[in-house]
C-alpha positions in Angstrom: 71.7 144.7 24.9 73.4 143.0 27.1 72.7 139.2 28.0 71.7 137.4 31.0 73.3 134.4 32.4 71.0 132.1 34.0 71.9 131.2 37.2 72.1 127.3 35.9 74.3 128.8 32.7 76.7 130.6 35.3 76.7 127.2 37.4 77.9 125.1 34.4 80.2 127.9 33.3 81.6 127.7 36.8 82.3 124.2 36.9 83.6 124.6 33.6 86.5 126.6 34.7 86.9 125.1 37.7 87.4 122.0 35.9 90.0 122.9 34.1 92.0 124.5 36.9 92.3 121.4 38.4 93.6 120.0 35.0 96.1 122.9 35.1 96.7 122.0 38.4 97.6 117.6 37.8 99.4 118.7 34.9 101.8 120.8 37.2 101.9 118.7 39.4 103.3 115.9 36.9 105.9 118.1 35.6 107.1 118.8 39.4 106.8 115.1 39.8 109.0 114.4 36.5 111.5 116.6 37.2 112.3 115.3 40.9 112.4 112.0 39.2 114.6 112.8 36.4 117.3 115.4 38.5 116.8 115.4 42.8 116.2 111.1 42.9 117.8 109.8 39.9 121.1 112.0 39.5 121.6 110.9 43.4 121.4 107.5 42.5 123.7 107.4 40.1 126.2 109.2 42.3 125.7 106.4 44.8 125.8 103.9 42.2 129.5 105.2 40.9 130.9 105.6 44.5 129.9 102.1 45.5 131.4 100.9 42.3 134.3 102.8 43.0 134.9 101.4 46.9 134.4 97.8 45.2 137.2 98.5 42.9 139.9 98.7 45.5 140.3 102.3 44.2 140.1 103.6 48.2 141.9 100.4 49.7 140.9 97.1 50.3 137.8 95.2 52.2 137.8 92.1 53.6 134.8 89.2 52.2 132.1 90.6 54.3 132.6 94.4 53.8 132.4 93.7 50.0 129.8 91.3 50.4 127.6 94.5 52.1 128.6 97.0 49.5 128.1 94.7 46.9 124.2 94.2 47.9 124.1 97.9 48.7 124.5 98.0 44.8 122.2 96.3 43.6 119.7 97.7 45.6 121.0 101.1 44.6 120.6 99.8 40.6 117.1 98.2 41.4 116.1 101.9 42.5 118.0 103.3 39.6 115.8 100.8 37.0 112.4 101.4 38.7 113.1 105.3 38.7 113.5 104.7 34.8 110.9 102.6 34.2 108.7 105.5 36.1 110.0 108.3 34.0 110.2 106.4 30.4 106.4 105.5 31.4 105.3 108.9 32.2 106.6 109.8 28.6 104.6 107.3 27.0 101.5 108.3 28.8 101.8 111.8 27.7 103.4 111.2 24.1 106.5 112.8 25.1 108.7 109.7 24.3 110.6 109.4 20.8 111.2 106.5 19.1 115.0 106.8 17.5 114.7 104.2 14.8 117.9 102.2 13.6 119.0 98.8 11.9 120.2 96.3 14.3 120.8 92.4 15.0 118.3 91.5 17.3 119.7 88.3 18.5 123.1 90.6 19.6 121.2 92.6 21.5 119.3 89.6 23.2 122.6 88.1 24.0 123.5 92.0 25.7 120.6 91.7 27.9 121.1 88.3 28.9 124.6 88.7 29.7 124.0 92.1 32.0 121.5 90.3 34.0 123.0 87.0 34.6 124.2 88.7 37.4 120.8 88.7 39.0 119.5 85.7 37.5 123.0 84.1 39.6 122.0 85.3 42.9 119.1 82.8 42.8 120.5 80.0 41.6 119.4 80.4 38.0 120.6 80.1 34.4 119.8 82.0 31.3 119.7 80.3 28.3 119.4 82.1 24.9 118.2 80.1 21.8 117.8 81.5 18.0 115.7 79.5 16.0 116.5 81.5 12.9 119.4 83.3 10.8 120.9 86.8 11.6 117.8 89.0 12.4 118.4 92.6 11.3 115.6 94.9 12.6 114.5 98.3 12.2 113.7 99.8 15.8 114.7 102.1 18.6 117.4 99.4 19.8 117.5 101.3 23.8 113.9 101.2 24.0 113.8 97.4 22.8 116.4 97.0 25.5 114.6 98.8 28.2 111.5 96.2 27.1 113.9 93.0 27.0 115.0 94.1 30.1 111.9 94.3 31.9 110.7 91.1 30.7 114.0 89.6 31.9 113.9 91.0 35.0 110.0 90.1 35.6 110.7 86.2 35.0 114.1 86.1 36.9 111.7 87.7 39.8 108.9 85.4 39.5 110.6 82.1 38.4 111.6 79.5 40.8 115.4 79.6 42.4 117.7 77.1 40.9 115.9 76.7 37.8 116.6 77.3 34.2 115.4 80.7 32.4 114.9 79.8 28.4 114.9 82.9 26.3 114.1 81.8 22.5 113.9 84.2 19.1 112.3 82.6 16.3 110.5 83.8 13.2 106.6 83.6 12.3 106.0 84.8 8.9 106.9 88.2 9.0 107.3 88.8 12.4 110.1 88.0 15.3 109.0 86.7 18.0 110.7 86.7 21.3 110.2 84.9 24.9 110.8 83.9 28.1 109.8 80.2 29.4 110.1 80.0 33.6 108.9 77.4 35.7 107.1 79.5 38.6 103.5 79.2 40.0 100.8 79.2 37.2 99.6 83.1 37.1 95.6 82.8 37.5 93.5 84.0 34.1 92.5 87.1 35.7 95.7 88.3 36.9 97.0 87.3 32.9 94.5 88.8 31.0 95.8 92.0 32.5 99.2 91.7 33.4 100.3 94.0 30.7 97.9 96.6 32.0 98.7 100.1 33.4 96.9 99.2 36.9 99.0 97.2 39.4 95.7 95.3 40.9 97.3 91.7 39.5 100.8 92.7 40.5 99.5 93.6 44.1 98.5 90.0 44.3 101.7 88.9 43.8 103.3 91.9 45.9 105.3 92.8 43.3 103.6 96.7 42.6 106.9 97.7 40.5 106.3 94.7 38.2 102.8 96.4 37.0 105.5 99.1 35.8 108.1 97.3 34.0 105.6 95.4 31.9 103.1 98.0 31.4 106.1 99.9 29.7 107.1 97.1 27.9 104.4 96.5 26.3 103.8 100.6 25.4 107.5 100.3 23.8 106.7 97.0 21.7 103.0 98.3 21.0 104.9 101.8 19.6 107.0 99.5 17.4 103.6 97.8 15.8 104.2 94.8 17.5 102.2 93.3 20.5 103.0 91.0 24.1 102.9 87.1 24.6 101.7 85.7 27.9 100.5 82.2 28.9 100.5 80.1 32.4 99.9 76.4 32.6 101.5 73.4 34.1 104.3 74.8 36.6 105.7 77.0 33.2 105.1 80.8 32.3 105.8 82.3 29.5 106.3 86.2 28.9 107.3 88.0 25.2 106.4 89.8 22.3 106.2 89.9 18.6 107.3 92.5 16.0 106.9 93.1 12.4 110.2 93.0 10.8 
């Protein structure tokens, strides 16, 4: 015999299904949205990126001061798109566990040094100085080393953005116990509690305070990269100095 639905039955049923329509839907949508970030914006950028690189090079003929001094910020505005398009797409992999950790021994402090030195360049523009400090021996770690790097990065890049111009940036590695810890010390304006307690958070609502939305980005993923590798993120504010980092189990 054949069954009747009751009309509530159908209703739910209904819903149902087109509930998950609009899942199908989103999830579309993401992949659309990934692949525009990963082939028609960022493969653009990198061609503008290599061309700019290439005028500054003298390999077309030569500019006076203020020609390069234009291309030369046309750059780095070109590289700041180029970071925040991969700070977008490496987060998007986290988020739907599509990102692979590629594990290998390396020295940490070598790598700190590498991410210092590539963004002394930014830290320059305002006056400031980077400072690395290692508290400890040779520190052989077993990681992803480009994902570290894409974390150190970020955190580089959020305290050379926050902190004061003219004013020193201290990185320090040490050890605790078992684990490696890393920092940043700035001297900036204190960050209130409720903007700290969430910094590290998906949602940009404490970066928007600061107008600084792409910041919510780079240390969301940061902290998804360290949290993959077991460890977890440092932040305090007091006194005119901030401090952003993480530790890791060696």
């Amino acid at each position: 015999m054949k069954k009747v639905i009751p009309y509530l039955e159908n209703s739910a049923l209904a819903r149902k299904n087109a509930f998950s329509e609009k899942e199908e839907t989103i999830r579309a949508y993401r992949e659309v949205f990934t692949s525009l970030l990963t082939h028609d914006i960022k493969t653009p950028t990198i061609a503008q990126i290599r061309s700019l690189e290439l005028l500054l090079s003298g390999a077309f003929g030569n500019f006076n001061e203020e020609q390069k001094e234009i291309l030369s910020q046309t750059l780095e505005s070109c590289k700041y798109m180029y970071n925040m398009i991969k700070n977008a797409l490496c987060a998007y992999k986290f988020e739907n566990q599509q990102a692979l950790l590629l594990n290998d021994s390396f020295d940490f402090y070598t790598l700190a040094k590498e991410c210092c030195i590539e963004n002394s360049c930014f830290a320059s523009a305002k006056g400031q100085n980077i400072s690395l400090k290692c508290l400890t021996k040779k520190i052989t770690i077993n990681a992803d080393r480009g994902k570290i790097k894409h974390a150190i990065v970020n955190i580089l890049t959020e305290c050379i953005s926050r902190a004061y111009e003219n004013t020193q940036i201290n990185v320090l590695i040490e050890r605790a116990k078992e684990s490696l810890v890393f920092s940043v010390n700035i001297n900036t304006k204190d960050i209130p509690p409720d903007i700290l307690s969430k910094i590290f958070d998906k949602s940009p609502q404490g970066a928007a305070k600061f107008n600084k939305i792409g910041s919510a980005i780079r240390l969301h993923l940061a902290q998804r990269i360290i949290s993959a590798h077991c460890g977890f993120m440092l932040a305090s504010s007091q006194n005119g100095n901030s401090t952003l980092g993480f530790m890791l189990p060696y």
